[in-house]
C-alpha positions in Angstrom: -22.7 4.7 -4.9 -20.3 2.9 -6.9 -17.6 1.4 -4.7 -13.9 0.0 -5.5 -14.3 -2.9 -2.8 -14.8 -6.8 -4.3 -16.8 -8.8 -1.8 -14.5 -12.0 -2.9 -11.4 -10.2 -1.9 -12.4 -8.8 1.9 -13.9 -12.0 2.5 -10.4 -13.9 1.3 -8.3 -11.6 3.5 -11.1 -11.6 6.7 -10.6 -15.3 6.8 -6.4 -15.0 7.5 -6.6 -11.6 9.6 -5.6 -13.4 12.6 -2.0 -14.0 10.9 -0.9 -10.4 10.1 1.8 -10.0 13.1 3.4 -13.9 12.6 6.4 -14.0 10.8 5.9 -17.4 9.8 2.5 -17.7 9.0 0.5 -17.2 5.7 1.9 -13.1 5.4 5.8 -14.0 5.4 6.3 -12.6 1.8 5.1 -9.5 3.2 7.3 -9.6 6.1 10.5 -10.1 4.1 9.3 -7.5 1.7 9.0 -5.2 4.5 12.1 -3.9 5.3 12.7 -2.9 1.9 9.4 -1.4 1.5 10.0 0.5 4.8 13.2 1.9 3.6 12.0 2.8 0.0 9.3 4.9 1.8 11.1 6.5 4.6 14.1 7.7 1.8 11.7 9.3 -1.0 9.7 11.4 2.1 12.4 12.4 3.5 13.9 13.4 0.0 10.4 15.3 -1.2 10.2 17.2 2.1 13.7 17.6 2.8 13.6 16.2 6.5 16.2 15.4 8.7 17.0 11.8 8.0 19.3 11.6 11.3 16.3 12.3 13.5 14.3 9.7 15.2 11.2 10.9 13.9 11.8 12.4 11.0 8.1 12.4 9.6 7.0 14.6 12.4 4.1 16.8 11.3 3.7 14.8 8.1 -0.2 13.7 7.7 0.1 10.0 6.0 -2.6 7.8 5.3 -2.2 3.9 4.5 -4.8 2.7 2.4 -5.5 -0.9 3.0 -3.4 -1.1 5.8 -4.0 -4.7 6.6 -2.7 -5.3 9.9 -0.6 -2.3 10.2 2.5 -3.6 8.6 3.5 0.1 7.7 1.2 1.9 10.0 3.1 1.4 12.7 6.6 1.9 11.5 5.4 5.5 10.0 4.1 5.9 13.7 7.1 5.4 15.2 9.1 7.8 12.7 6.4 10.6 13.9 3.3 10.6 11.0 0.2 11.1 12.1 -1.0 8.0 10.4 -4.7 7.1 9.4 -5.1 3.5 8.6 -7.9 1.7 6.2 -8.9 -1.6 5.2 -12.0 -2.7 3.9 -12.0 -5.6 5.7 -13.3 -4.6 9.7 -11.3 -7.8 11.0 -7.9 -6.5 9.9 -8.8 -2.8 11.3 -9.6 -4.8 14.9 -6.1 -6.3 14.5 -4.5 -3.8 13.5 -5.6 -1.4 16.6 -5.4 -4.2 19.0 -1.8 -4.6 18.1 -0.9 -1.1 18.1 -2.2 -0.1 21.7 -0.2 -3.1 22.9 2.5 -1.2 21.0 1.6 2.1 22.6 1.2 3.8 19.5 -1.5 5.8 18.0 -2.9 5.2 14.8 -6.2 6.4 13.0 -8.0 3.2 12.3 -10.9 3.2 10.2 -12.9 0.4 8.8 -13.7 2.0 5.3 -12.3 2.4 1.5 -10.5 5.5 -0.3 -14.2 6.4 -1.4 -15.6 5.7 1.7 -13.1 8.0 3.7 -13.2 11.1 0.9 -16.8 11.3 1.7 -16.8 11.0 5.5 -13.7 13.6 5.5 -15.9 15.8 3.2 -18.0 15.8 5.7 -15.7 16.5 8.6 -14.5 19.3 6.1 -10.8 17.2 6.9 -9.6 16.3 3.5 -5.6 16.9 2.9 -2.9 13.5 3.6 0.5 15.1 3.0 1.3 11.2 1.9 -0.6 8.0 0.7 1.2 4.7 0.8 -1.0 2.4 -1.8 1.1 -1.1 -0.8 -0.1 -4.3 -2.7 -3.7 -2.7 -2.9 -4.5 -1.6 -6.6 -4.3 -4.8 -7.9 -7.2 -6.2 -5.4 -9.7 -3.4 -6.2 -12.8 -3.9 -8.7 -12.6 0.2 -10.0 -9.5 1.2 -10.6 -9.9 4.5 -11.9 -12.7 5.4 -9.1 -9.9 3.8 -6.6 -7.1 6.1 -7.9 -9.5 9.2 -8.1 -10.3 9.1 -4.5 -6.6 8.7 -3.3 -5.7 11.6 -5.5 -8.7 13.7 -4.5 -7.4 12.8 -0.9 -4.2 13.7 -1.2 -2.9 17.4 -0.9 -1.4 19.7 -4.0 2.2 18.1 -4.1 1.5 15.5 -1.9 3.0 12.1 -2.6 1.9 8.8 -3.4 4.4 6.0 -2.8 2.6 2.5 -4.5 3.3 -0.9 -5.3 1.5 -3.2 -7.6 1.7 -6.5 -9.9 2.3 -6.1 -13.8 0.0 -8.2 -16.0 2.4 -9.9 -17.9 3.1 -13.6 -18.8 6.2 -14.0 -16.4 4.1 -12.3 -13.4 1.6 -15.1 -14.2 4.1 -17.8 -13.9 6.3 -16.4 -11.3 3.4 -14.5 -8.6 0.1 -16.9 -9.8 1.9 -20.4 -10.3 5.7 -20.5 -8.5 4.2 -18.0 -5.7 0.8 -19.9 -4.9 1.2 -23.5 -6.2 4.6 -24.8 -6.4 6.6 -22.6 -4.1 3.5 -22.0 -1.3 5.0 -18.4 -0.5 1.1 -17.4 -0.7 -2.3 -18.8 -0.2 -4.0 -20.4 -3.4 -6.2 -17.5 -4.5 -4.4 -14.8 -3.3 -3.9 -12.7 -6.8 -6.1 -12.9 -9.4 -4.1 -12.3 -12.9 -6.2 -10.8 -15.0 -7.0 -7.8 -11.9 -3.0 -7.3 -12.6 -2.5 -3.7 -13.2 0.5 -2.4 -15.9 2.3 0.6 -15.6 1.4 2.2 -18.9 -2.5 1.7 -17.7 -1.6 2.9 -14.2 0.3 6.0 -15.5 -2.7 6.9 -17.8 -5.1 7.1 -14.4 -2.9 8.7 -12.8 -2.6 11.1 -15.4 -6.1 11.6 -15.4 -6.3 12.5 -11.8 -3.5 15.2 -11.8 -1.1 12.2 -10.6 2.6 12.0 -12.3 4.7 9.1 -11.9 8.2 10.7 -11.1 10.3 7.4 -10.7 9.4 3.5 -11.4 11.3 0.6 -10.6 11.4 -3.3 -10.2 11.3 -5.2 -7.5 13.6 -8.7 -7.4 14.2 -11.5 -4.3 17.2 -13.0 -4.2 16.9 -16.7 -2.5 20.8 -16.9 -1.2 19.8 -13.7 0.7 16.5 -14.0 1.2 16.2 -10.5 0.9 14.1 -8.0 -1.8 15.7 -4.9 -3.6 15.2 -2.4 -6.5 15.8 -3.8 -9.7 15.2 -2.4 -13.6 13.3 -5.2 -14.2 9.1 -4.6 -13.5 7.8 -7.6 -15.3 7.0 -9.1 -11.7 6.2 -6.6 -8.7 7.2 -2.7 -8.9 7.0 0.3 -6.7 7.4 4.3 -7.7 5.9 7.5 -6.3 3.6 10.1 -8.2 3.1 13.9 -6.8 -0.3 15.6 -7.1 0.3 18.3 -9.4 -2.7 20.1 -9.1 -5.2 21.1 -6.5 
């Protein structure tokens, strides 16, 4: 079976599992991104299902599923707004952390040990398939398939279901800024963290997503400002960018 997981990449993020929840350790970027991300999220669901933004859980009833959900960064906050989240990661060390920190959080989350693939074939089998939402955060540009990887999140994903997703663009400034400033001058990251050429662009991304009855309905930058030391939408997607598709088809 042909699979979307590189052995080099689970055993990379196995070996820094243990730092998911600290602020300060070697996921910070992802920590200051995350407020941003959160809020990006919780505004186009509650725009594409018309929800009641004013409620405390406004995604109740929603089905959403977090593919490579590390160590439940936005697992939990889609709890706490009333999804019935599944979580996956390829790598079993973040799924123990990830559960582990959300009992002590008193939440409940689906946590699975397995890949888009992986999952689309044990919920064939459950005869269980349908996520009303997949969040696909800082994942696609870690894979080894990429088309096979978008494939099973579309084929996962229900008839105008959404797909909110964030990625790297492979271009020269992404190289300098995310692989040299971000990993060897700056230290925001781990050496090795992102590999370059596995650097995903939006017109290759929008042609799978095509092909798997997936359209891009919005695309935009993301950019950090240092005096704030905060991330926002930008115009700009040389760097990192974010969008949602819908599943057009069934």
């Amino acid at each position: 079976m042909s699979s979307t997981i590189d052995p080099s990449e689970i055993e990379f993020f196995s070996k820094m599992a243990e730092e998911w929840w600290n602020p300060e350790g070697k996921f910070k970027p992802i920590h200051k991104w995350n407020p941003s991300r959160i809020e990006y999220i919780k505004e186009k669901i509650i725009d594409h299902y018309d929800l009641n933004a004013s409620s405390s859980k406004p995604f109740e009833n929603l089905i959403l599923l977090d593919v490579g959900c590390g160590g439940g960064l936005l697992s939990e906050p889609m709890a706490k707004f009333g999804a019935k989240v599944t979580g996956i990661d390829a790598a079993e060390k973040n799924i123990k952390i990830a559960s582990a920190h959300a009992m002590a959080s008193g939440l409940e989350i689906n946590y699975r040990h397995s890949t888009a693939e992986q999952l689309l074939k044990e919920l064939r089998t459950e005869n269980d398939i349908g996520f009303d939402i997949i969040l696909n955060m800082e994942v696609i540009e870690h894979v080894s398939d990429l088309n096979l990887f978008i494939e099973s999140c579309a084929m996962l994903l229900k008839k105008d279901g959404m797909m909110i997703f964030s990625t790297l663009n492979r271009t020269a400034v992404s190289y300098c800024l995310a692989i040299v400033g971000a990993e060897y001058i700056l230290g925001w990251l781990p050496k090795g963290t992102h590999d370059w050429k596995k650097f995903v662009t939006p017109s290759e991304l929008k042609i799978s997503f095509r092909s798997n009855d997936l359209k891009i309905e919005e695309l935009h930058g993301m950019k950090y400002n240092p005096i704030f030391d905060s991330w926002s939408l930008s115009e700009d997607t040389n760097v990192n960018y974010i969008g949602k598709a819908l599943k057009i088809n069934s």
